[in-house]
C-alpha positions in Angstrom: 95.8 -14.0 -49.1 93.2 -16.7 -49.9 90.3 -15.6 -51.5 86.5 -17.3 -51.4 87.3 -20.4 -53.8 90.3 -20.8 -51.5 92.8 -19.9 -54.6 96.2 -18.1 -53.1 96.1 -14.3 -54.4 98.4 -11.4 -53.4 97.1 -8.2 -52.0 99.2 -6.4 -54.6 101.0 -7.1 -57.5 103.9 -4.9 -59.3 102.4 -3.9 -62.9 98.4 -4.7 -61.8 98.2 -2.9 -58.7 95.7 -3.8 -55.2 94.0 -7.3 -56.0 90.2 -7.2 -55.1 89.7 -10.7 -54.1 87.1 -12.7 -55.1 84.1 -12.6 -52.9 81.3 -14.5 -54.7 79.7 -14.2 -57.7 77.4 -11.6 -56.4 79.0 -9.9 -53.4 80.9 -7.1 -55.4 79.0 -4.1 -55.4 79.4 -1.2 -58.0 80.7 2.4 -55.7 81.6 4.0 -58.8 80.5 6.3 -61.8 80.2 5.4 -65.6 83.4 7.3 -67.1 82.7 9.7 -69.9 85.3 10.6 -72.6 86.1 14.6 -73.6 83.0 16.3 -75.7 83.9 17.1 -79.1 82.6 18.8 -81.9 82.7 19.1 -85.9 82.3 22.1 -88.3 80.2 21.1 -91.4 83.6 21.7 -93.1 85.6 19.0 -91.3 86.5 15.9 -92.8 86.8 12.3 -91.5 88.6 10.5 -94.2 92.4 10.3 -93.4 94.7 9.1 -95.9 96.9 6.7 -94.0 97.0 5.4 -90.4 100.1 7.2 -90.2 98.3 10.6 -90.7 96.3 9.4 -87.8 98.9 8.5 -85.5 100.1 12.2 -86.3 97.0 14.0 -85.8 95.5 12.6 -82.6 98.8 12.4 -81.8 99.4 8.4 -80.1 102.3 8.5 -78.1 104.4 6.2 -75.8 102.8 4.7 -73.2 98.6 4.7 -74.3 96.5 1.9 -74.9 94.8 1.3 -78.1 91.8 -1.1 -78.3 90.7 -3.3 -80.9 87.7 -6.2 -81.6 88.0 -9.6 -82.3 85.1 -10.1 -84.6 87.4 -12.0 -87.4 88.7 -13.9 -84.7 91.6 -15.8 -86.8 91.2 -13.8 -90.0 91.9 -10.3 -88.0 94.4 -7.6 -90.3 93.7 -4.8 -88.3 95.7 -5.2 -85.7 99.2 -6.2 -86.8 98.6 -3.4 -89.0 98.3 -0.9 -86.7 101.1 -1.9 -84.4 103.1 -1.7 -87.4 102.3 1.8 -87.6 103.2 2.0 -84.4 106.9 0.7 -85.0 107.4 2.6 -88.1 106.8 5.7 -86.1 108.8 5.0 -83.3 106.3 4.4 -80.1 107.1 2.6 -77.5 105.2 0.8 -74.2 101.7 0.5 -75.5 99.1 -1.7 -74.1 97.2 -3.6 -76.7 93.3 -3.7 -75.2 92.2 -6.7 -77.8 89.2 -8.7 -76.9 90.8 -12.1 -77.9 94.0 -12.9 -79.2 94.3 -15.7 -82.2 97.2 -17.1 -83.8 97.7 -15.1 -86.7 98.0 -12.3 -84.3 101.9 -14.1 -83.6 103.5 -10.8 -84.8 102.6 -9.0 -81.7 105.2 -11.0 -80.5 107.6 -9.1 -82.1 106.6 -5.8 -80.9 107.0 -7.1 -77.5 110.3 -8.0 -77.7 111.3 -4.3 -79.3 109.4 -2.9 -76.6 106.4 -1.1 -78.7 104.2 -3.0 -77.1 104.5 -3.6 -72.9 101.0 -4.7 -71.9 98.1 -6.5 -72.9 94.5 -6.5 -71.5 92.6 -9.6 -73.1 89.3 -12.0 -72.1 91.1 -15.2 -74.1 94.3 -15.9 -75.9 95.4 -19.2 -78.2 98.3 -19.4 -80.3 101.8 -18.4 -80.2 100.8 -15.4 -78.3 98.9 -17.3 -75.5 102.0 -19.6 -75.4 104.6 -16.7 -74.7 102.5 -15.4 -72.1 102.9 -18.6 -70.0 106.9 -18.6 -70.5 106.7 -14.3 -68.8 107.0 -12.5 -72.2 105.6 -9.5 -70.8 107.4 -7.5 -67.6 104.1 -6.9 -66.6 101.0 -9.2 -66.0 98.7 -10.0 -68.8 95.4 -9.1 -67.3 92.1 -11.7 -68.4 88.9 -10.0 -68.1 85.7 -12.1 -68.8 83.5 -10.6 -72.1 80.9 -8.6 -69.8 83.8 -7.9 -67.3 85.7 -6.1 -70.1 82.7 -3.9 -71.0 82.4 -2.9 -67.4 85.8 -2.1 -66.8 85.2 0.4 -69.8 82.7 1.7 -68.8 83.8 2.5 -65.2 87.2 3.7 -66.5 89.1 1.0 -65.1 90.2 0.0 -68.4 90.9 3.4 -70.1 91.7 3.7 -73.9 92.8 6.2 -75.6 92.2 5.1 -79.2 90.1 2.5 -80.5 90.7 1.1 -84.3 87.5 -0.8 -85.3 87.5 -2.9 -88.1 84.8 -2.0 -90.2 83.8 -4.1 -92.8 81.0 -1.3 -94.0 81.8 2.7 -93.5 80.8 6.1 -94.8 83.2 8.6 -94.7 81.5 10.5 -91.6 82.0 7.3 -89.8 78.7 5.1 -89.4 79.7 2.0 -89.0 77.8 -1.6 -89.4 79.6 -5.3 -90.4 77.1 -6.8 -92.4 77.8 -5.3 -95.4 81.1 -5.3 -97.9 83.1 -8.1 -98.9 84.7 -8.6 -95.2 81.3 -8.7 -93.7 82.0 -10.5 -90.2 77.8 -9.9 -88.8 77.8 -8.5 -85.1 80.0 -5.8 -84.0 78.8 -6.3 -80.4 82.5 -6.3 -78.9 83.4 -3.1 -80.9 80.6 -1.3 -78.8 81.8 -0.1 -75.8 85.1 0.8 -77.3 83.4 2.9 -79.5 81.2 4.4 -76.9 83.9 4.9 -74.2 87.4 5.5 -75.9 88.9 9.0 -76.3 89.5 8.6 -79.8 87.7 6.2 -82.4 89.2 5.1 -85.7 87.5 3.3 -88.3 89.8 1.0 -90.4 87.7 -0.1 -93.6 87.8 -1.6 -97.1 84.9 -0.8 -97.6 83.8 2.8 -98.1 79.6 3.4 -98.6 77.4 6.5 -100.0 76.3 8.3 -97.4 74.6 7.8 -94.9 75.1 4.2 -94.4 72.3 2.0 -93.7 71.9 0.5 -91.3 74.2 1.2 -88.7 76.0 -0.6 -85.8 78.0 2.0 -84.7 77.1 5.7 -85.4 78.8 8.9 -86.3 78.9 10.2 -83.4 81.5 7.8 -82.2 84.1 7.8 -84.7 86.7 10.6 -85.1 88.3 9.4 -88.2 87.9 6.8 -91.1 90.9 5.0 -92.9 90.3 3.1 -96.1 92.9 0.1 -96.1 93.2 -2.7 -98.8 91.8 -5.4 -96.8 90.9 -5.3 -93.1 90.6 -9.1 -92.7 89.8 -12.5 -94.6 86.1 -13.5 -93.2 87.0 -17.3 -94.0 88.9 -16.9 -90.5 85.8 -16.1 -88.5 84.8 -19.9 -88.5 85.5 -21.1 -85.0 85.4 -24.7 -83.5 82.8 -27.4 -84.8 79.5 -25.5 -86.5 78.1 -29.4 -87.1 76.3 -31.9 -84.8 79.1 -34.3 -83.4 79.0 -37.6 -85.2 81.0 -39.0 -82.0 79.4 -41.7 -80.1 80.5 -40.6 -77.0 80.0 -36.6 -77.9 76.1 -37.9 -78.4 75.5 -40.0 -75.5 76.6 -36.9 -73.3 74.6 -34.5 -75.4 71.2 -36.6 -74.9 72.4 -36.8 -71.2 72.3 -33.0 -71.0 69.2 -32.2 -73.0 67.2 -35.2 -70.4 68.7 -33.3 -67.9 67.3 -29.0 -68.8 64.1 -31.7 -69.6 63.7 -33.0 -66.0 64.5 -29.4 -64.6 61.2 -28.9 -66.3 63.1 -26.3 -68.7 61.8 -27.5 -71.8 58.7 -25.4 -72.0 57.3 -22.4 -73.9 59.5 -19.8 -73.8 63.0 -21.1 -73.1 65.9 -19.0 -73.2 69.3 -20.6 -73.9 72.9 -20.0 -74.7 75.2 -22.4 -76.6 78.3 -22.1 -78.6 80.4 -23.3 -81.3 81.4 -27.5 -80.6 80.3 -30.1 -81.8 78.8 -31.3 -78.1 77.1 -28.3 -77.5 75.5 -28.3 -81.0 74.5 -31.8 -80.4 72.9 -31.0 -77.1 71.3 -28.0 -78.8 69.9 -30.7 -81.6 68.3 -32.9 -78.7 66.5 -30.1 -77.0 65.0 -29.0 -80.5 63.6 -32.0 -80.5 62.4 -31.8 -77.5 61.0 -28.8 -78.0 59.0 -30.0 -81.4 57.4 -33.1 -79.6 56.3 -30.7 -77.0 54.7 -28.0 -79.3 56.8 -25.2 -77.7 59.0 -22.4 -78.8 62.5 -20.6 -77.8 62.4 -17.0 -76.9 66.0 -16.2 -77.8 69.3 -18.3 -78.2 71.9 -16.0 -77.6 76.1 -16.5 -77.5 78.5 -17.1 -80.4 75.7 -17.7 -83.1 76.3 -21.0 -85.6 74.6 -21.5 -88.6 72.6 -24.6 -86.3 71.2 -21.6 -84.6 70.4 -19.9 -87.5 68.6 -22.9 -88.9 66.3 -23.3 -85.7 65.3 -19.9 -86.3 63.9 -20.1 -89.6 62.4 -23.0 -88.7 60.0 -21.3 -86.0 62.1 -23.4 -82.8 63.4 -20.3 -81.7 61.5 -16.4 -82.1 64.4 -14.6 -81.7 68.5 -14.9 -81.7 70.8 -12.0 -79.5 73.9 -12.0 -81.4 77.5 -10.5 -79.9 79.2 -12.4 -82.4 78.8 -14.5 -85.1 80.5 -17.5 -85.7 80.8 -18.7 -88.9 79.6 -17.1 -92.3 75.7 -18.5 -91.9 75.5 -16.0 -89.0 76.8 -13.3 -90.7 74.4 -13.4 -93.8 71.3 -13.8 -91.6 72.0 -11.1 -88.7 72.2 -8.7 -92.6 69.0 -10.2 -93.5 66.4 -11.3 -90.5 65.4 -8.8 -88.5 64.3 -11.3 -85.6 68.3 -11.7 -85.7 69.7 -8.9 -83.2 72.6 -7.3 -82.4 73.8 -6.5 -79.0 76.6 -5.3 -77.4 79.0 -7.0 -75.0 77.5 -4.8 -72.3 74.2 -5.7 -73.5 75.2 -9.3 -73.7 76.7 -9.4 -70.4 78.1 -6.4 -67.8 77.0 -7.6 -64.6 77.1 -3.4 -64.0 74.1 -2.4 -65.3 70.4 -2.4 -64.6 70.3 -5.8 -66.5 72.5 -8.1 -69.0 70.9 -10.8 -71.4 72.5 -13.7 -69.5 70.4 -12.6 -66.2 67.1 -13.9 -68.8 68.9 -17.4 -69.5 66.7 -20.2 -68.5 70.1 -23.1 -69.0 73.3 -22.6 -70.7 75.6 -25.4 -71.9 79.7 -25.2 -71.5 82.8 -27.0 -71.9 85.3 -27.3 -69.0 89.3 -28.4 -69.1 88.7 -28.9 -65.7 86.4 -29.3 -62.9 87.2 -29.7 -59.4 85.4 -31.4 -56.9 83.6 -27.6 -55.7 82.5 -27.0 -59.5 84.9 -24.8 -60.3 86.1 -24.9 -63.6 89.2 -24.0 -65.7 89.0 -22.6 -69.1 91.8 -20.7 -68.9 94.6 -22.9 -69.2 96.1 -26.6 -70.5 97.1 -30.1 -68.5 100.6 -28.5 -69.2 99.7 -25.2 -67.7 100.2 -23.3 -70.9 97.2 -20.6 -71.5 94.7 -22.0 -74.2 91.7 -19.8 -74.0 90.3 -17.4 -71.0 86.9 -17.2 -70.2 85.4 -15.2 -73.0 81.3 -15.2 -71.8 81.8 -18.5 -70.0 81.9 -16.9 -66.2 78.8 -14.5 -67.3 76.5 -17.2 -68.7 77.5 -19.3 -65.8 76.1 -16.6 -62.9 73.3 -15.1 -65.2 71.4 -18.9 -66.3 69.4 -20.3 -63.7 70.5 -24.0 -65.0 74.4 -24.3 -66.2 75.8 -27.5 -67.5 79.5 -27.9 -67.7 79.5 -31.0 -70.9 82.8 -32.7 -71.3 84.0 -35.9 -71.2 85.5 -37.5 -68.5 88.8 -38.0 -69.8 90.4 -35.2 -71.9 93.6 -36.3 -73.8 93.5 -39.6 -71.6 94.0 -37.4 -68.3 90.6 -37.2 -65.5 88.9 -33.4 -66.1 87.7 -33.9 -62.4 90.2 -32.7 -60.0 90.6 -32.0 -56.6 92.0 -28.7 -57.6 91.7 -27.4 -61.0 95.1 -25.5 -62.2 93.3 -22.2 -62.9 90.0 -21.2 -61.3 88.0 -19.5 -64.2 84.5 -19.7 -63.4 83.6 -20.7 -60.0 81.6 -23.7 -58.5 78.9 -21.1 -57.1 77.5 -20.9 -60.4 77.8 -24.6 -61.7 74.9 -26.7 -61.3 75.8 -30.1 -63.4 78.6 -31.8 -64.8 77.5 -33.8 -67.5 80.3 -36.5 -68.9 79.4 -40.2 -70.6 79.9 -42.0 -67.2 77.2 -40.3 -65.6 75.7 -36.7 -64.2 77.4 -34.8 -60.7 74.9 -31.9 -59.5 76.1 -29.6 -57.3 75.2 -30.2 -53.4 73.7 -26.5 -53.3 71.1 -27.9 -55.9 68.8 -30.8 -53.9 65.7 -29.7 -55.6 67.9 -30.1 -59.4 68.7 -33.9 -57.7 65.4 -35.2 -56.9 64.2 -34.2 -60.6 67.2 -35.6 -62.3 67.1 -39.0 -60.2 63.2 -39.0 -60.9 63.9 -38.8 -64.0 66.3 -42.0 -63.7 69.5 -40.1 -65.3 72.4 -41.9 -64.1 73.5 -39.5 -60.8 76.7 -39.9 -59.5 78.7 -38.0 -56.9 81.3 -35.8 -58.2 83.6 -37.7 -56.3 82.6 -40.8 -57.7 83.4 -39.8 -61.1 86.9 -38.5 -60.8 87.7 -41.5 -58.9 85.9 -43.8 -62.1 88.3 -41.4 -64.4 91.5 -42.3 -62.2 90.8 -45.8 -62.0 90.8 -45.8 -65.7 93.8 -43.3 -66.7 95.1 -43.2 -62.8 95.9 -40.3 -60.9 97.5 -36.9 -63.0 100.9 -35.8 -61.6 100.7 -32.2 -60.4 101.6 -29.5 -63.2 104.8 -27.6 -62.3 105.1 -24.3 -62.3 107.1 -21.1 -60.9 106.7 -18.2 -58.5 105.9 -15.4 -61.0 102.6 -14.4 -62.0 102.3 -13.4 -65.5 98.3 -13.4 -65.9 95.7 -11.7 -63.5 92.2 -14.3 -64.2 89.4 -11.8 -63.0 86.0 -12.4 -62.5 83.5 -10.8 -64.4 83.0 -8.1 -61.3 86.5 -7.2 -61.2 87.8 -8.8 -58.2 90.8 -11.7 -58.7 89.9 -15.3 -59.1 93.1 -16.3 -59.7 96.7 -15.8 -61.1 98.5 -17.6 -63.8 102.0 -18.4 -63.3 104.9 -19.0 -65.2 105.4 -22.5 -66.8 108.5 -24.4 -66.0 111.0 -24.9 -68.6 
């Protein structure tokens, strides 16, 4: 079956189950009940601390077949995880399903645990590396299932994505289990990703290698939550958190498109007292992020709240009085970290907070204009994040699909040619975000607004931006590079792309060989 977006879906798949299709960004409803996990109780006798992770596994116990969650906080400096898989295979389990928010390279040795069968599924909202590579070539018997970063809260919290244990990497613990990661020598800032684990799982373990007086001070995630506490060596090396570009491009090009994008929140009449944005780590977004600081200095105004993966630009526009407040689900690079320990105008949320569109109201609903990349865009506006030219997977979604539906002005920034191939297509590979919620494409040969947006065209024109039909552009990109051969691929799916409401965007399938 077809669904809105037109991308070819099945109405059930072996492994996933019924597909939802997608509807529309907003034509999901919720019919369903927050899940609660079993009530439990301590004596004032009980203890937390457990020696090993091995006494865990014994004690709760884990056994074949459950699904253990884990954050991605350290992003490419994680140690939690291949450490508790390897507990896993030491003792024996088999068919787990690894619930991890993203998946980085130097988590390769899952890989391994695949192939000996202690590990069957994996629920993610991005992947890179060699992991991301052997989903593409059918690793798993079942499909990898992509969930967007407020998708995967609510699909906790309505108990559509059940765990039974999550291990949180905590860089700060006391030995009754308060949590925070600002403090100790692995201090990675937000926790934001760890929350609805914490607040939804059956169990809750806290790996740490860091172990505080009690109580801890202050605290991201309370007592209440966590079962046990397991002091470990090291949990993870903070120098990996560092993600992407945390400078202003130097690139020409890179500039040119980020002044483009900052005239263009400017003639939407978005640079006023007040704005709300999101950005990320990249050198383009930075730079765009640069221009409408300026922007907002000539005109006397000041940001409410920058929210996303927080840099340490963002970081330097709020202690320079540009922005009043900064809504951080995870930091960035170490800059973020120190000041979400020290300013209190520097907040942490969780990823439902940030961006469950299942609540009575997520951050990205107050966004007045978020900036993002694309790999592709098709000539609707819907964009691919999700996977390469080659059709190998190279990242997911992440927030991308939520700051896209909750900003009332998103820009998709890229260039016009990536790796010398058009980013405008007829049909992108893999639908991850879709056109409904894409207002601009801003590239260095000119600006494509949706059709849905007149009133964003008159401005932008009146403003004497250089506006261009979407259609114009990719046919200026093929003239210069020509037109891309279609990507190859096979009949199996081995990813399920899902919106941020649950229903299926699309479906990853096998690379050819």
């Amino acid at each position: 079956m077809k669904n809105s977006i037109g991308r070819q879906v099945p109405d059930y798949l072996e492994g996933y189950g019924a597909v939802r299709p997608f509807n529309g960004a907003f034509q999901t409803f919720p019919d369903m009940l927050r899940q609660a996990p079993a009530v439990k109780m301590r004596r004032p006798t009980d203890r937390k601390i457990a020696k090993s992770l091995e006494d865990v596994f014994r004690d709760i116990p884990v056994r074949d077949g459950m699904t253990l969650s884990f954050h991605h906080h350290f992003r490419n400096g994680d140690g939690v995880v291949n450490m508790v898989l390897a507990t896993a295979a030491r003792l024996g389990i088999k068919g787990l399903t690894v619930a991890l928010s993203s998946v980085f390279p130097v988590h390769a040795p899952l890989l391994e645990h695949v192939q000996n069968g202690v590990v069957t599924g994996l629920d993610t909202n991005y992947m890179s590396g060699p992991v991301a590579d052997a989903v593409s070539r059918g690793v798993f018997s079942r499909p990898v299932i992509m969930r967007t970063h407020g998708g995967r809260a609510r699909a906790i919290e309505c108990g559509q994505l059940t765990i039974d244990v999550a291990f949180i990497a905590a860089p700060a613990a006391d030995d009754y289990g308060n949590i925070n990661g600002v403090a100790g020598p692995a201090a990675c800032g937000s926790l934001g990703y760890a929350i609805p684990d914490a607040e939804y799982a059956d169990y809750v373990v806290a790996v740490t290698d860091t172990l505080c007086e009690y109580p801890l001070s202050p605290v991201s995630i309370p007592q209440t939550r966590v079962d046990y506490v397991v002091k470990v060596d090291a949990i993870g090396d903070p120098k990996g958190i560092v993600s992407g570009s945390t400078q202003v491009t130097k690139d020409p090009v890179g500039l040119k498109i980020a002044r483009t994008a900052a005239g263009v929140i400017k003639a939407a009449g978005l640079i006023k007292e007040g704005l709300s944005f999101q950005t990320g780590a990249g050198g383009a977004s930075l730079a765009t992020a640069h221009y409408i600081g300026q922007m907002m200095e000539q005109a006397g105004v000041t940001a409410s709240f920058a929210m996303g993966g927080i840099t340490s630009y963002m970081v330097d526009m709020l202690n320079r009085g540009l922005l009043r407040k900064i809504t951080d689900v995870q930091g960035f690079d170490l800059e973020a970290v120190r000041s979400i320990g020290t300013n209190p105008n520097h907040i942490e949320v969780s990823a439902g907070t940030y961006a469950n569109p299942f609540n009575s109201g997520c951050i990205v609903n107050k966004l007045d204009t978020v900036f993002l990349g694309a790999t592709e865009i098709d000539t609707d506006f819907n964009v691919n994040v999700t996977t390469s030219s080659s059709g190998v997977i190279m990242g997911g979604s992440g927030g991308h699909s939520d700051a896209a539906a909750g900003a009332k002005l998103t820009l998709i920034v890229a260039n016009l040619l990536r790796g010398r191939l058009p980013i405008v297509k007829d049909n992108v590979l893999t639908a991850t975000t879709p056109g409904e919620t894409v207002d601009v494409l801003v590239t260095e040969r000119g600006v494509a607004i949706h059709p849905s947006r007149r009133d964003l065209w008159e401005k932008v024109t009146a403003a004497g931006l250089p506006v261009k039909d979407i259609h114009e552009l990719k046919q200026e990109a093929e003239k210069i590079a020509g037109t891309p051969q279609a990507v190859k691929t096979g009949d199996r799916i081995v990813a399920v792309v899902e919106y941020r409401d649950g229903t299926v965007i699309d479906v990853v399938r096998q690379v050819a060989e």
